[in-house]
C-alpha positions as CSV (number, residue, x, y, z in Angstrom):
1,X,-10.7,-9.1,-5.9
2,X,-11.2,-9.1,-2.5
3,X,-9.1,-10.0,-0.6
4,X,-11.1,-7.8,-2.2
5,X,-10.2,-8.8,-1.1
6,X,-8.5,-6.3,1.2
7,X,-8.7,-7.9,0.4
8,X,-7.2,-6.2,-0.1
9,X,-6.0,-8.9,2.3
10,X,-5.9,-7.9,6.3
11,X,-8.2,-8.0,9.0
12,X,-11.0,-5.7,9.6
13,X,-11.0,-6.6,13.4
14,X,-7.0,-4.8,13.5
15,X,-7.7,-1.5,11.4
16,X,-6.0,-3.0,8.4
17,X,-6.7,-2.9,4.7
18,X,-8.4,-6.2,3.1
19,X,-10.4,-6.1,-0.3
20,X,-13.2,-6.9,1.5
21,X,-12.5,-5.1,4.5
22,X,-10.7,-2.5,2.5
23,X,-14.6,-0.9,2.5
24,X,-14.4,-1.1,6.4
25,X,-13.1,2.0,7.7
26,X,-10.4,3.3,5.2
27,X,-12.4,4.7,3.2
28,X,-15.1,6.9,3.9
29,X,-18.2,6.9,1.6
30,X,-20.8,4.1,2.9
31,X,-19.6,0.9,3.1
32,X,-22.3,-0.9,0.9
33,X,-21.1,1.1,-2.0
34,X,-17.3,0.9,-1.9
35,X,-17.8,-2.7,-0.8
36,X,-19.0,-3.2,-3.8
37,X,-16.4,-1.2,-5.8
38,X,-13.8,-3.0,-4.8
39,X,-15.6,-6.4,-5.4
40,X,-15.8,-5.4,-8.9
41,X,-12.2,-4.3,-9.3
42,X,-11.4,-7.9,-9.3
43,X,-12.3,-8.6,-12.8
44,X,-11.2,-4.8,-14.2
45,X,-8.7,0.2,-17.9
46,X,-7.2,-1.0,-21.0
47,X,-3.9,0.3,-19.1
48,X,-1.8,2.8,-22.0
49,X,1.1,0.9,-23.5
50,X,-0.2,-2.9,-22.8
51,X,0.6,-3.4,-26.3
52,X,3.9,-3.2,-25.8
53,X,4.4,-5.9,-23.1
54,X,5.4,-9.3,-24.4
55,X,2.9,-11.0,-26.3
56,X,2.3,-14.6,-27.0
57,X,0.2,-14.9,-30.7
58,X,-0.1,-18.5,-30.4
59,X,-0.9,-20.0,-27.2
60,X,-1.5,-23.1,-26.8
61,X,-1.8,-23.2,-30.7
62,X,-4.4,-21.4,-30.9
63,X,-6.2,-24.4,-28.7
64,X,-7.1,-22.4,-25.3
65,X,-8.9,-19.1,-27.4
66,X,-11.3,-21.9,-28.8
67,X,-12.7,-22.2,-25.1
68,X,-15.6,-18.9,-25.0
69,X,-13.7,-16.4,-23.2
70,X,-16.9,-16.1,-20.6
71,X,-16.0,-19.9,-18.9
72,X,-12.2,-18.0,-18.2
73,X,-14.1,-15.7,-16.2
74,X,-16.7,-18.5,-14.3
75,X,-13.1,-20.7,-13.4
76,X,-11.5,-17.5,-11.7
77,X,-14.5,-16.3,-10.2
78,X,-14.8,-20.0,-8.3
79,X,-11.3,-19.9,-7.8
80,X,-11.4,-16.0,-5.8
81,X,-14.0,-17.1,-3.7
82,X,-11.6,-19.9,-2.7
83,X,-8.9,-17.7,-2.6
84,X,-10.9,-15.9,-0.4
85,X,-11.4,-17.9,2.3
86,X,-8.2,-20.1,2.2
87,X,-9.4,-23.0,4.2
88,X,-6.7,-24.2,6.0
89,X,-4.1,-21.9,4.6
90,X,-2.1,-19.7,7.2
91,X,-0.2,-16.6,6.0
92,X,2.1,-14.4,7.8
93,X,3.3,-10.8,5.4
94,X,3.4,-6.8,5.9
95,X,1.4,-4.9,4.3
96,X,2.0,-1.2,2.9
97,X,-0.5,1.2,2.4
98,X,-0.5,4.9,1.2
99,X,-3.8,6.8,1.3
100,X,-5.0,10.1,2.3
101,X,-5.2,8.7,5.7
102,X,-1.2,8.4,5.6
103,X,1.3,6.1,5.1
104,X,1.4,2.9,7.2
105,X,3.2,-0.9,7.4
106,X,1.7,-3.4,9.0
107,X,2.4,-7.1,10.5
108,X,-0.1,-9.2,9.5
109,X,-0.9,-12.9,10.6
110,X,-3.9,-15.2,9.6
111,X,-5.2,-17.1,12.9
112,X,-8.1,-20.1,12.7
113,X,-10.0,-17.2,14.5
114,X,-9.3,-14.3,11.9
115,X,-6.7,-12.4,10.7
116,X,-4.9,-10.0,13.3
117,X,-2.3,-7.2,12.5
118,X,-0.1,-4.9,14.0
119,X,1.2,-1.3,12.7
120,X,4.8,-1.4,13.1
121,X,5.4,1.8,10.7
122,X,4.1,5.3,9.8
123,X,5.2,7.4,6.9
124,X,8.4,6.0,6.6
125,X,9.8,5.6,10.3
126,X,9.5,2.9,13.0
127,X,7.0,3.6,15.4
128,X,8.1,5.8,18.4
129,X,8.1,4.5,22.1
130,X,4.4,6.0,22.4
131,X,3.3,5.0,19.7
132,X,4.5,1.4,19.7
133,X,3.3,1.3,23.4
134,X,-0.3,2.5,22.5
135,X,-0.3,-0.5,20.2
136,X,1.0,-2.8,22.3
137,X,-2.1,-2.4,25.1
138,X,-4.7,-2.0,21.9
139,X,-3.6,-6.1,21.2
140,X,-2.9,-6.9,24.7
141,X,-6.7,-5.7,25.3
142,X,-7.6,-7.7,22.8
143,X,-6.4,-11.1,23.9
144,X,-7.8,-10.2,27.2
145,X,-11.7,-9.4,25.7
146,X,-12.0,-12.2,22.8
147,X,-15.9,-10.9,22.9
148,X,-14.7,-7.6,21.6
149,X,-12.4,-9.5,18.8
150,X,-15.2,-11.5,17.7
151,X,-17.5,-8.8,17.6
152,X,-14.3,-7.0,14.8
153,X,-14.6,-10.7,13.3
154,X,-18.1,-10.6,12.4
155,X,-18.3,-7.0,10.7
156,X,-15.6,-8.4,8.7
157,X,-17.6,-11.9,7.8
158,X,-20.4,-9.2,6.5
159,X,-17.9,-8.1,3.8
160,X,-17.1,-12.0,3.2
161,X,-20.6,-12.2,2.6
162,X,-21.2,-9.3,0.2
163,X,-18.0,-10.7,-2.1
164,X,-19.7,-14.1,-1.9
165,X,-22.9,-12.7,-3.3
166,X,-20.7,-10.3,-6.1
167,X,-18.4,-12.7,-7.5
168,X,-20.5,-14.7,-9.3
169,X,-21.9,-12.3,-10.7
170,X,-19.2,-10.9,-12.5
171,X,-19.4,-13.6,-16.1
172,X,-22.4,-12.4,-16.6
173,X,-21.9,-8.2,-15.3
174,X,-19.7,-8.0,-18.8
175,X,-19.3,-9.2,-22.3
176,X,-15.6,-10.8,-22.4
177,X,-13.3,-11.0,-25.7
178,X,-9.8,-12.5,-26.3
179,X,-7.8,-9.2,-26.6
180,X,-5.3,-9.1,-29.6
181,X,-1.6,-10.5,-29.8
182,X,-2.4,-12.0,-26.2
183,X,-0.5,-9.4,-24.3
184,X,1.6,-10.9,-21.1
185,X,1.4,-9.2,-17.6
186,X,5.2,-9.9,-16.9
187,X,3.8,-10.5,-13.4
188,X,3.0,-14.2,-13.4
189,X,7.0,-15.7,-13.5
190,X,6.8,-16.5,-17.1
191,X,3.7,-18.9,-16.8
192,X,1.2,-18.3,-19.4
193,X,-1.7,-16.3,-19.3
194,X,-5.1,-15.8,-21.1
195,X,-6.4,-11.8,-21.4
196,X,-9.6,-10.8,-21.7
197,X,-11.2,-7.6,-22.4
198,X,-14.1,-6.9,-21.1
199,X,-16.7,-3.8,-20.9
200,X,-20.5,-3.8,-19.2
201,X,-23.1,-6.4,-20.3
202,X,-26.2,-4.1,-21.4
203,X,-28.4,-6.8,-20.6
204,X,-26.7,-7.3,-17.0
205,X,-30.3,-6.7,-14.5
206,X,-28.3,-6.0,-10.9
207,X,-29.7,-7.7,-8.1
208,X,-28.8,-5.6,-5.5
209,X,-28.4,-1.8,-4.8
210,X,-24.2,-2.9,-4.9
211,X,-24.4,-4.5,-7.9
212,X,-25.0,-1.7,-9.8
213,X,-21.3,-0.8,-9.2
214,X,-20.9,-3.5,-11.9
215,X,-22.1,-1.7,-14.6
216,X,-19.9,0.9,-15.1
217,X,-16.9,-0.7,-15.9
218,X,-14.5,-1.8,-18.6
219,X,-11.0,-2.7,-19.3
220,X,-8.5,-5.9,-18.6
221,X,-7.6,-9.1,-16.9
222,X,-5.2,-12.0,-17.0
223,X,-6.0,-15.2,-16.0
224,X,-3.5,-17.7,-15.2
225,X,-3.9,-20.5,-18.4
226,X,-3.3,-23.6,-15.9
227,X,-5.0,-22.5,-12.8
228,X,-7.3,-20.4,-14.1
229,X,-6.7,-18.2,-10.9
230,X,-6.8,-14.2,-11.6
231,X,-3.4,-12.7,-12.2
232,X,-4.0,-9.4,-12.7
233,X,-7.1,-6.8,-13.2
234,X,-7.3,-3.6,-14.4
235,X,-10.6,-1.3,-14.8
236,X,-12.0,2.3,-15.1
237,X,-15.1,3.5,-14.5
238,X,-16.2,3.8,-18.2
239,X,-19.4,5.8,-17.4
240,X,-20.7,7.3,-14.1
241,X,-22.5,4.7,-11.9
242,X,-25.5,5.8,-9.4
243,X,-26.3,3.9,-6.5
244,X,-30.2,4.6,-5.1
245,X,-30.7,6.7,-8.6
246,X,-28.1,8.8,-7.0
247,X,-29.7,9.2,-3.9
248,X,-26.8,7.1,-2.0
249,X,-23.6,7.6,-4.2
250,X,-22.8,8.2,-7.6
251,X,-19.4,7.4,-9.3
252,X,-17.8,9.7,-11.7
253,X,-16.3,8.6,-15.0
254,X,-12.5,8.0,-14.6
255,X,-12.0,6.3,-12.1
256,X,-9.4,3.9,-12.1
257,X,-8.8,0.4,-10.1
258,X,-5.8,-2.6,-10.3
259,X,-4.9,-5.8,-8.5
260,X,-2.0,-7.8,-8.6
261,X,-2.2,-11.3,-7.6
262,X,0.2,-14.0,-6.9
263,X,0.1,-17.7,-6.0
264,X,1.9,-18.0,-2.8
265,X,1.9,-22.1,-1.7
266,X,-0.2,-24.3,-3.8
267,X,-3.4,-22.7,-4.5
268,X,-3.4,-19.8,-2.3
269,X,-3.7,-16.8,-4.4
270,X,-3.2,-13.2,-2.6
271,X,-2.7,-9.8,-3.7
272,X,0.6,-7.9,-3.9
273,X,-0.5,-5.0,-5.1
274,X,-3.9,-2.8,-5.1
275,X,-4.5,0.9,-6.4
276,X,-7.6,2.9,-6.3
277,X,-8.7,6.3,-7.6
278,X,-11.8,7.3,-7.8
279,X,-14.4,10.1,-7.1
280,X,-17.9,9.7,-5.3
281,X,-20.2,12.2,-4.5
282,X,-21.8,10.3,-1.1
283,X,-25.6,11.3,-0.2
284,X,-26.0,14.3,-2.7
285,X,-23.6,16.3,-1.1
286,X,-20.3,15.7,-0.7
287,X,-18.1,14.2,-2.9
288,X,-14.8,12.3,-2.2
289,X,-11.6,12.0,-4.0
290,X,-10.4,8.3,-2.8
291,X,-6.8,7.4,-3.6
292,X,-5.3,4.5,-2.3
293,X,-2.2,2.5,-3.2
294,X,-1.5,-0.6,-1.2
295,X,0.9,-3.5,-1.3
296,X,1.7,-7.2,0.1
297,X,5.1,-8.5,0.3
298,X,7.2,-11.2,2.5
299,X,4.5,-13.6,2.3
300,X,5.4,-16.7,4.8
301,X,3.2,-20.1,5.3
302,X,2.5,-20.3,8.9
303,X,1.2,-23.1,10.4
304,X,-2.4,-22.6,12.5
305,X,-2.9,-20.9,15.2
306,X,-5.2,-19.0,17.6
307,X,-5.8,-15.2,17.4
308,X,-4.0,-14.8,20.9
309,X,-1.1,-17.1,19.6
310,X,-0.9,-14.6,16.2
311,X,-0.8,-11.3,18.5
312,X,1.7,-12.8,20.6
313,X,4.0,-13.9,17.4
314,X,3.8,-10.4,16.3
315,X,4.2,-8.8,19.6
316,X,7.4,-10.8,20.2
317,X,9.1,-9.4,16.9
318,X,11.3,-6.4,17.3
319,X,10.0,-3.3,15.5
320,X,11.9,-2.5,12.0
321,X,14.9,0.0,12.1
């Protein structure tokens, strides 16, 4: 969910989208709350048609819906968090996001130090000579000041710590069911999966001013039946959510979140795929409509590296044509 999860999955410290850094700059109601959002996207609407994707009545015979649905839900929380910070696990993959902010691809390599990326597209077209030249000095001024990389690195460890603290707490943020027939993703490469629907716990008490993003929403996931890691999570905003009594934000019904995951090498798990729609009213007096659609894709295991060593891998690669 976060990497939310931004995580879904890039670094804050290059501009780029990550489920937990997602919340950093891209989109514009107060970080606390949309940190949050997100978080909670990655166990989320009962998505029209899901009926009609393959089905599997009896898994396992019948052995794997004996377990209570809720322990599902505590395996693929533990396994996010892992998935989250991917000790020792080094990716290299672009990333495409559309939002109202544009339409950008991005390089993006995972260091020791962090994760560093480079915009090497925008809406559609290479980057022109400025433009590729303006990005060029912004990395080259960042291998020359590690201080003012680090400093990127740490606002981005704050979002590592808020999807920490909001993870666990999502088995216990709903009530979780086996959903009938067992309806298949088609996402996971055949492998089988366990779904779940879920909708807000009544008796959920939220800790924290961003948990009470957690109690607003219902709808499905699928859970990977060996690994127990998340496959795929779908959610709406079942009933608005305030934040501060509505002081700081308040979520309208409607809203809609999903995450694709997919298990890359071994047990690292990373999104592929990540949509948002939602609308906030920030402070009492503005509200927002967020819209976001962002994807993963030629995901490569990379050995490890240094952040200067990343930025130069990516500055030596010739733009796309």
């Amino acid at each position: 969910m976060v990497t939310i999860a931004a995580g879904a999955h890039e670094s804050v410290s290059c501009g780029a989208p990550r489920l937990s850094g997602i919340t950093a700059r891209r989109r514009l109601w107060p970080r606390a709350v949309l940190g949050a959002v997100l978080l909670s996207a990655g166990i989320t609407t009962l998505r029209a048609g899901a009926q009609s994707e393959p089905t599997t009545k009896d898994v396992a015979g019948q052995g794997l819906l004996s377990i209570p649905p809720r322990s599902w839900v505590v395996d693929a929380a533990k396994n996010e968090l892992i998935a989250l910070h991917h000790t020792d696990s080094y990716l290299r993959y672009r990333t495409h996001t559309i939002s109202d902010k544009g339409d950008v691809v991005r390089d993006v390599v995972e260091s020791k130090d962090g994760t560093v990326a480079r915009l090497i597209m925008r809406d559609g077209k290479p980057l022109t000579e400025e433009q590729d030249k303006n990005e060029r000095q912004r990395l080259n001024d960042m291998i020359a000041s590690p201080s003012t990389y680090f400093k990127h690195v740490k606002n981005g460890e704050s979002q590592q710590k808020l999807a920490d603290t909001m993870v666990p707490l999502m088995p216990d943020a709903a009530l979780y069911s086996y959903t009938p027939g067992q309806p298949q993703s088609g996402k996971n490469g055949g492998a089988l999966e366990i779904v779940l629907d879920y909708k807000p716990n009544p008796k959920f008490n939220p800790p924290s001013t961003e948990a009470e993003a957690l109690t607003g929403l219902q709808g499905r996931i699928w859970i990977d039946a060996k690994t127990h890691y998340l496959v795929r999570m779908e959610g709406t905003i079942a009933r608005g959510v305030n934040f501060g009594w509505g002081m700081l934000a308040h979520i309208y019904p409607g809203g809609k979140l999903s995450l694709d995951q997919t298990s890359v090498s071994g047990n690292r798990w990373i999104f592929t795929d990540f949509s948002m729609q939602l609308s906030v009213r920030a402070l009492m007096v503005k509200t927002l409509n967020v819209r976001t659609n962002s994807s993963g894709s030629g995901f490569q295991v990379i050995g490890p590296m240094s952040y200067q060593d990343a930025i130069r891998l990516m500055l030596a690669t010739p733009l796309p044509k």
